[in-house]
C-alpha positions in Angstrom: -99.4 51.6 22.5 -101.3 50.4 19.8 -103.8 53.7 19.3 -99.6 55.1 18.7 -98.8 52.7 16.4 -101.8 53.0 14.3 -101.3 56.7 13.8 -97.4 56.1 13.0 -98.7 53.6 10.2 -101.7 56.5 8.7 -98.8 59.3 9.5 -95.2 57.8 8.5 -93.7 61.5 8.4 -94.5 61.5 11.9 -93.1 58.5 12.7 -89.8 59.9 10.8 -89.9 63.4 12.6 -90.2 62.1 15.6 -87.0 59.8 15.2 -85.1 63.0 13.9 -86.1 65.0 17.0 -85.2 61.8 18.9 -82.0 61.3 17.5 -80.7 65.2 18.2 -81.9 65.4 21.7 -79.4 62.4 22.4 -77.1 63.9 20.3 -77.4 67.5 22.1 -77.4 65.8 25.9 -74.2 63.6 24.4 -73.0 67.2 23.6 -73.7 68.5 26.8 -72.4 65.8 29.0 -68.6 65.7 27.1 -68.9 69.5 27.6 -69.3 69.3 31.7 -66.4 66.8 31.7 -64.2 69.0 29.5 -64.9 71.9 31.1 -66.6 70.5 35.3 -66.0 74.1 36.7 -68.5 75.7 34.6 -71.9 76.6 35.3 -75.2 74.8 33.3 -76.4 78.3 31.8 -72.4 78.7 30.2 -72.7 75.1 29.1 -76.0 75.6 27.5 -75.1 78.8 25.8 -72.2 77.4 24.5 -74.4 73.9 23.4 -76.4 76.9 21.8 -73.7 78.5 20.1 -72.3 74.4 18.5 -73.4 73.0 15.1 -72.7 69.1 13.8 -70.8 68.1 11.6 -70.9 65.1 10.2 -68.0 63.1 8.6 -67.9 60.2 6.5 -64.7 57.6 7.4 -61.6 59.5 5.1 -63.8 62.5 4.9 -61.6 65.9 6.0 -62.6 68.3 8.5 -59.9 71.0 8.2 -56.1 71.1 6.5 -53.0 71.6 7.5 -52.7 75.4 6.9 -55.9 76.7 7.0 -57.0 79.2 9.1 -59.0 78.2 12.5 -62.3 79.2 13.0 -63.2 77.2 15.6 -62.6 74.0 18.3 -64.2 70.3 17.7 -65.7 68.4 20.3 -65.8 64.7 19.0 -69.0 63.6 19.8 -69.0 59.8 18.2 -66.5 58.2 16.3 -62.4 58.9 16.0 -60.1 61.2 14.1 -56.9 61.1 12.9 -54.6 63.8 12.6 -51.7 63.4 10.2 -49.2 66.2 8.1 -48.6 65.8 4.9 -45.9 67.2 2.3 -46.3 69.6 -0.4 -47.6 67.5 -2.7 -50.0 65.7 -0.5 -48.5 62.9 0.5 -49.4 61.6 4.2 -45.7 62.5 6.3 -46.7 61.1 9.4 -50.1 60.5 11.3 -49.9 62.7 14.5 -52.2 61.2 17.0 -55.9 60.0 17.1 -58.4 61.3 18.8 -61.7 59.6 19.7 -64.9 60.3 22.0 -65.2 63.0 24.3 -61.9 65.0 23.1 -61.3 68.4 21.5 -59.2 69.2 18.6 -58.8 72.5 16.8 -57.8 74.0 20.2 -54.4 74.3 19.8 -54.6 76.9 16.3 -57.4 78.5 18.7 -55.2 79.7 21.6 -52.4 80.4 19.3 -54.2 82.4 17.2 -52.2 80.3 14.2 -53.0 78.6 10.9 -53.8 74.6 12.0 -51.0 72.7 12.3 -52.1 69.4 11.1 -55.1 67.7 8.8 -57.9 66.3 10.5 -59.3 63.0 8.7 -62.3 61.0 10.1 -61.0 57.6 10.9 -64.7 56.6 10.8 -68.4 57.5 11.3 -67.6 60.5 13.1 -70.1 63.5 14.6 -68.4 66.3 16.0 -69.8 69.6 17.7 -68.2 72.9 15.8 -67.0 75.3 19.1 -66.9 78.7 16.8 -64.0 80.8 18.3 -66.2 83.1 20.3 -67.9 80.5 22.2 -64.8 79.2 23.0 -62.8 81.8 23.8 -66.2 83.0 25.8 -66.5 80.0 28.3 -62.4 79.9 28.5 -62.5 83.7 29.8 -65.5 83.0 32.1 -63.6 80.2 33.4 -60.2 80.2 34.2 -59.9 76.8 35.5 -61.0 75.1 32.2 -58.5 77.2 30.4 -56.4 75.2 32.7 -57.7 72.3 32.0 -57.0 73.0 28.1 -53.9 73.8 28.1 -52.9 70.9 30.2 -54.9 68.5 28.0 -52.8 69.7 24.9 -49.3 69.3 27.1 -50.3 66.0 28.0 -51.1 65.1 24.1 -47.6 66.3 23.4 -46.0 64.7 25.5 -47.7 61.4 24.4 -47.2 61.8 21.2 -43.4 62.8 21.5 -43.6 59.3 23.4 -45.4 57.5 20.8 -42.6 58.7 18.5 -39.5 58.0 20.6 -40.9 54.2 21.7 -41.3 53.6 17.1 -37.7 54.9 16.7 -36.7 52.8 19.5 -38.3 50.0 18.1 -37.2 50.1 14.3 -33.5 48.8 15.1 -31.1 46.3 12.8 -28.5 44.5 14.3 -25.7 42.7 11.9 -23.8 39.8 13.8 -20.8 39.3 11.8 -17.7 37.4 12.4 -14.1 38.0 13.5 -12.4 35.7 12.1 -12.6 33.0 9.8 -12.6 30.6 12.6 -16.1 31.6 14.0 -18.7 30.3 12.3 -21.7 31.9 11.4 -24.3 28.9 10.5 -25.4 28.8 14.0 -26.4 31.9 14.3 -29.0 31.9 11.3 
């Protein structure tokens, strides 16, 4: 205890380092721990190659992590924070947010398995950390494990289908009703 703290005070690069190395073995077992629940059918040694295969990325809140259009390179796991994903218009105006996606999630998958350009923008609604999937290591665990190709594809129906939800319930909701009258005998005032 205090022999520790004395040396931390003599060495503060040491006391920084070991915060650094602190701070990405939480991140990496946060990493590892949304992977297994993504993906519970795979074995530890697939998880960890694929953990081996991920970088961080970073993003501050508004910051972009891919466009609309480009090409996809790889899957997201979002580690901490949320995104948003939204389409815009040609001249970069925001058409519509299309969902958000928070903790534990994947995004990016969808342009993967499609082998397409990415359908959407990806903006960091906050803080966020994400783990970078490159397509090989995800297409690599996918093929090694049927099941959490399964488990993919179903998670991206069920996003669909929420967000087709999400949409119908806000068109729903946006109504006007005009009560007018039918005569000149019915009077309106009470009505206002």
């Amino acid at each position: 205890g205090e022999r520790f703290v004395t040396l931390l005070e003599r060495e503060p690069a040491l006391g920084a380092q070991l915060a650094r190395t602190a701070s990405d073995r939480q991140l990496a077992t946060r990493v590892r721990r949304h992977l297994a629940e993504l993906f519970p059918d795979a074995d530890l040694a697939d998880l960890a190659a694929t953990l081996d295969r991920t970088d961080i990325v970073t993003l501050a809140p508004g910051e972009v992590l891919f466009s609309e259009g480009d090409d996809a390179e790889a899957a997201y796991l979002v580690v901490s924070g949320r995104v948003r994903l939204i389409r815009r218009d040609r001249e970069g105006a925001i058409l519509e947010p299309v969902a958000e996606v928070g903790t534990g999630e994947l995004i990016g998958e969808h342009a993967l398995l499609a082998d397409a350009p990415r359908r959407a923008t990806v903006v960091a609604a906050r803080r966020s950390q994400l783990a970078r999937l490159p397509r090989s290591g995800f297409e690599a665990l996918l093929l090694a494990h049927p099941a959490a190709m399964l488990a993919v594809v179903r998670r991206l129906v069920a996003r669909q289908e929420d967000t087709r939800r999400e949409y119908n319930r806000t068109r729903m909701g946006n109504a006007t009703i005009a009560v007018v009258p039918v005569g000149p005998e019915v009077g309106t005032a009470a009505l206002v």
